[in-house]
Every structure is written in C-alpha cells, then in structure tokens.
N, C-alpha and C positions, 0 to 999 in steps of 0.2 A: 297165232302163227300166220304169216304172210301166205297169200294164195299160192305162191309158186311152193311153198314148201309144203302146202297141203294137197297139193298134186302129189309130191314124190311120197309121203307119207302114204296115199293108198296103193301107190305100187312095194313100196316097201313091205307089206302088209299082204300084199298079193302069192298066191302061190308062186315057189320056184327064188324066191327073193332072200336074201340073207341083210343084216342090218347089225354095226356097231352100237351102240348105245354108251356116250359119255354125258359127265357130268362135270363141265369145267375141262381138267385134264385126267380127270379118272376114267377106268372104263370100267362096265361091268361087268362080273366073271360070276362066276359058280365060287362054292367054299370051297374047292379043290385051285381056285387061280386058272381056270377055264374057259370058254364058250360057253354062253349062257343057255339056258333049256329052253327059258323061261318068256324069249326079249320080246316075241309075238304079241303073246298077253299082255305083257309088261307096259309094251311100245304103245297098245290099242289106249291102253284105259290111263296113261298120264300126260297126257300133252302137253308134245315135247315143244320143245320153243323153235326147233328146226328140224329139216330131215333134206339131203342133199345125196345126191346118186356120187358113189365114190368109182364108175367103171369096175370092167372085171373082163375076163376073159371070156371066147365067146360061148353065148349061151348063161352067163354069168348075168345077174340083176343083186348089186351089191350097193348098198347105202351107208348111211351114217347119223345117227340120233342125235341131240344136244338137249337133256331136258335138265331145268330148273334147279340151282344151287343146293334148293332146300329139300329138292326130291330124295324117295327113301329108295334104298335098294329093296327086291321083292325076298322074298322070306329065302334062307340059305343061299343066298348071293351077298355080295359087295362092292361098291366099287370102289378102285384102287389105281391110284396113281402109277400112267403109265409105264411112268422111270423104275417104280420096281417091280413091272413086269418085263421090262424087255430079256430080259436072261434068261426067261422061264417060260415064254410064251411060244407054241410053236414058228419058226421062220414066218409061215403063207399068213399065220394071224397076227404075227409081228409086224408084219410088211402091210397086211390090212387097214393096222391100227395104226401104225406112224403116218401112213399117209392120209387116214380119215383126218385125223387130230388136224394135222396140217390144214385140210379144208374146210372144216369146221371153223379156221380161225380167219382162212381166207372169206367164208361166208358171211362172218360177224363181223369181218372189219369192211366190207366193201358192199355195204346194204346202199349206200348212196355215191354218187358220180364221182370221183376227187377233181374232173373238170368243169361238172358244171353245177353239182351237188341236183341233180333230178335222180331220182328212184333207180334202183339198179335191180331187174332179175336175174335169174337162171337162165341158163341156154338149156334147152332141151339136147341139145346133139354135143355137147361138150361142156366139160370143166369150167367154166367161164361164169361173169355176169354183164348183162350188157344196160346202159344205160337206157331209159323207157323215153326220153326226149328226143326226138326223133332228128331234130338238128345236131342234134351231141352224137347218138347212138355210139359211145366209146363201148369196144369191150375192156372188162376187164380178168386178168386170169392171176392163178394162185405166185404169190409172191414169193422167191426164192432167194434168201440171203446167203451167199458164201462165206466159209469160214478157214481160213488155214491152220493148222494145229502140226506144229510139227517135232522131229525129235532131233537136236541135234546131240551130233556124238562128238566126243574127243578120245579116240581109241575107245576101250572098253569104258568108256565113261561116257552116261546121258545126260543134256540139261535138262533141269526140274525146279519148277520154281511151285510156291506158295501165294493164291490170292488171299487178303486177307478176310474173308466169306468163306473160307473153307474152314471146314473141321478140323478142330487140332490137330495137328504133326504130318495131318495130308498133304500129299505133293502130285502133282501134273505135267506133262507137256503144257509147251506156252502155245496158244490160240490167241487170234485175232481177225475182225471181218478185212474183208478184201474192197477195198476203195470203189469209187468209181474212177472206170478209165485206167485202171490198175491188174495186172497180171497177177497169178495168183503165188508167182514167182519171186515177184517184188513185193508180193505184201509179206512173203515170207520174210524175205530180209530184212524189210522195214518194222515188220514186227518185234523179230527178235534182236532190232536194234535198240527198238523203244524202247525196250521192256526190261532189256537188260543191258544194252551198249553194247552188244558183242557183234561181231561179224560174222557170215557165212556164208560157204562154197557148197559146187560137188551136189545139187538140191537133185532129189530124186522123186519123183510121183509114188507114193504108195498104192493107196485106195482111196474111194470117198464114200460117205456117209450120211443119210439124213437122221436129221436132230429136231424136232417138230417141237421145239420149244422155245419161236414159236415155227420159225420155216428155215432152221439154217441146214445148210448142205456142208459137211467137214471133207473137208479135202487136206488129206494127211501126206506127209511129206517127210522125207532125213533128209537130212544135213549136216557138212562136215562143220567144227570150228574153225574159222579162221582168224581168230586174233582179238583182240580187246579182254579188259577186265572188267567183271561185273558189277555193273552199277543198276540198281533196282530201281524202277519209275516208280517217283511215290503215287501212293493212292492206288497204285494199279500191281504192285508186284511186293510180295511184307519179305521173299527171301528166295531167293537162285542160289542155285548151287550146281556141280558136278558131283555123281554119283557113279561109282564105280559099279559095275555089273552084278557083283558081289554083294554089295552092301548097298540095297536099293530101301528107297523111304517106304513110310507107306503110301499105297496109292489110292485110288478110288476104285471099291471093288466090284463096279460095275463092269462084266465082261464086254458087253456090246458097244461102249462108250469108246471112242478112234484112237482116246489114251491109250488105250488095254490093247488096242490092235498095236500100236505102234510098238508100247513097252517089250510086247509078247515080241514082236519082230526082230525087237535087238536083245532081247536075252537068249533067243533063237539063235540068231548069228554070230554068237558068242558062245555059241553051246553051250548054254545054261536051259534049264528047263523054261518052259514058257509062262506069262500069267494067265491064260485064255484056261 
C-alpha cells in the first residue's frame, strides 16, 4: 500500500470514523445485504490495497477500502455486487457507496501524472491527486462522464430499443455519452438519430443520476417524435420499436436505473400505474 494510503487507513481505523469496504465492484454487507459489524477488524487484519477519505458531513470522517480480488469475505458477510444492491440499500448508504466506487476508480486510474507521468498523491484537504514533480505539480480530480438517456414518446407510445448484450426480450430507453463541445441537448438528438434515424422535438430535462460504472452522470430527458422511420445502427441497436403504454416489453428490473425513472414517468402521465 502507498504511503499516502497508509495515512488514511489509520484514521479510518480511528475512533469516530466510518469506512466502505469493496472488492472490485462488490461491497461488503452483513447476510441480511447490510452495514457490516464487522469492517474495523476486518479492515485492521487484511491489507487493503487502498484507503481514501470519501468526505461527509460535518463532524463526519468517512472512507473507502479497496482490498484484493482474492480477498474472503469475514464469517456471515459477503460481498456483493453494487448493482444489486442499489434498490435495497438504504438512500445515505446508497449515496455513500456510489460515490466511494466512483473514487476508488478515480484513485486506481490516476496513481501517475497523464502530463508528465511522475507519481501522483492525495490531497489532504480535498478529493483530488496532485502530481509530486514539482515543475508539473498538475492536480488531478475524479472524472465525470455524461450520459443522456432519454424517453421519447409518440402519444401513449414510448421508444425502446434492444442492445444486443442484453438478456433475452429485455428493452430500454436509448442512452449515449455526450460529446466534447456538445450540449447535452444535442447529444440527445444526435443520439436518437444514430441509433435509430428518427427525429426529435419538444426535449424536456427530467432528472440526473450517477452511475459509477465506472463515473457516468445520466441525465434523463423526453422527447416528442418528430418524424423519420426506424432504421437500427448495426452493432449498436438489434431492435427499436414503439410501444404502446399498455403493452410495454420487458424491462430491466432494476428500480434505481434512469430507465425505471423515466418509464415510471410516462406510465404516470398516462395514468397507468408506475414501475418504481
């Protein structure tokens, strides 16, 4: 473990301090899919490969672990991939964990300069690493990819399309990142042109969402149809269609995922029950 993370490791360890503990993209829980009892002892005696201060509120000393692939969970715990906890996890340890993940990944990819490739630490006073070459001294800070994901409608009808990575008969909103130099407006459009050749008006901001796998930020959107017939991008789209409010595919039944907010939205405003 690097010096700077064996600093954070004995405040972690310190009275008053609370601490994540992943492996990869799993976290670990109790058998009930919990806050572990256990992670103090746990944390002391397997050294972890990292430990980085995740901030918190004040009077809050809040961290995040990273140990070893091959590491065992401790007796009546597990660890479990965050994607199926997020539905189940309370909000404050949801929000805990998506954001540790995120910096854990920020940590492991920016251990060295990308300007001058010298050593990069921790900032003690902030989220950051800064480069130890003192003519470079670049900071660096956690990376945020935008994504637009949006739902467009034609009356009680949604677009849903299929990538071909998905599980049988599953369907989604169409997602794609947002360019450089590009609004998140246009990438709307430009997306669901690629994707499917269609036009759209009428864009409306929803909500937005982080997605820590590995830093994307969803920033969900409607949209009216305005025109074109669907042509699928190969390699990127196996089947588009509209779907009537009624007769909706299946979807992915993850509640927390910007899909399930958006779905939930327009079967709402259609007076339909919702899928949340």
């Amino acid at each position: 473990m690097r010096d700077d993370h064996s600093t954070f490791l004995s405040a972690a360890l310190g009275a008053g301090a609370d601490c994540l503990i992943f492996r990869g993209n799993q976290l670990l829980v109790d058998a009930a899919g919990g806050p572990p009892s256990v992670w103090r002892d746990y944390l002391a005696a397997v050294a972890p490969l990292r430990v980085i201060p995740t901030g918190g509120g004040p009077g809050e000393a809040c961290f995040v672990a990273e140990v070893a692939r091959e590491a065992e969970a401790p007796r009546d715990h597990e660890f479990r991939h965050l994607k199926g906890l997020l539905d189940t996890l309370p909000r404050a340890l949801r929000e805990r964990a998506v954001r540790s993940l995120e910096l854990l990944e920020f940590d492991r990819a920016h251990q060295y300069c990308g300007a001058c490739g010298s050593m990069t630490i921790l900032k003690p006073d902030m989220i950051a690493r800064v480069c130890t070459n003192d003519a470079c001294a670049r900071e660096h800070f956690p990376r945020v990819s935008p994504v637009v994901i949006m739902a467009v409608e034609r009356g009680p009808e949604i677009l849903l399309g299929r990538s071909p990575h998905f599980a049988p008969g599953l369907y989604s909103t169409l997602a794609g990142f947002v360019d450089a130099g590009e609004s998140a407006e246009d990438a709307v459009q430009r997306e669901v042109f690629e994707e499917t050749g269609l036009h759209v008006r009428n864009l409306r901001y929803v909500s937005s969402q982080p997605w820590p796998f590995p830093h994307a930020l969803m920033l969900g959107y409607r949209a009216e149809y305005a025109g074109g017939e669907i042509v699928c991008a190969v390699d990127e789209i196996e089947d588009a269609r509209f779907f009537h409010v009624d007769h909706l595919p299946p979807v992915f039944p993850m509640k927390y995922a910007m899909a399930s907010v958006l779905l939930d939205d327009f079967c709402k405003r259609h007076g339909r029950p919702g899928v949340l």
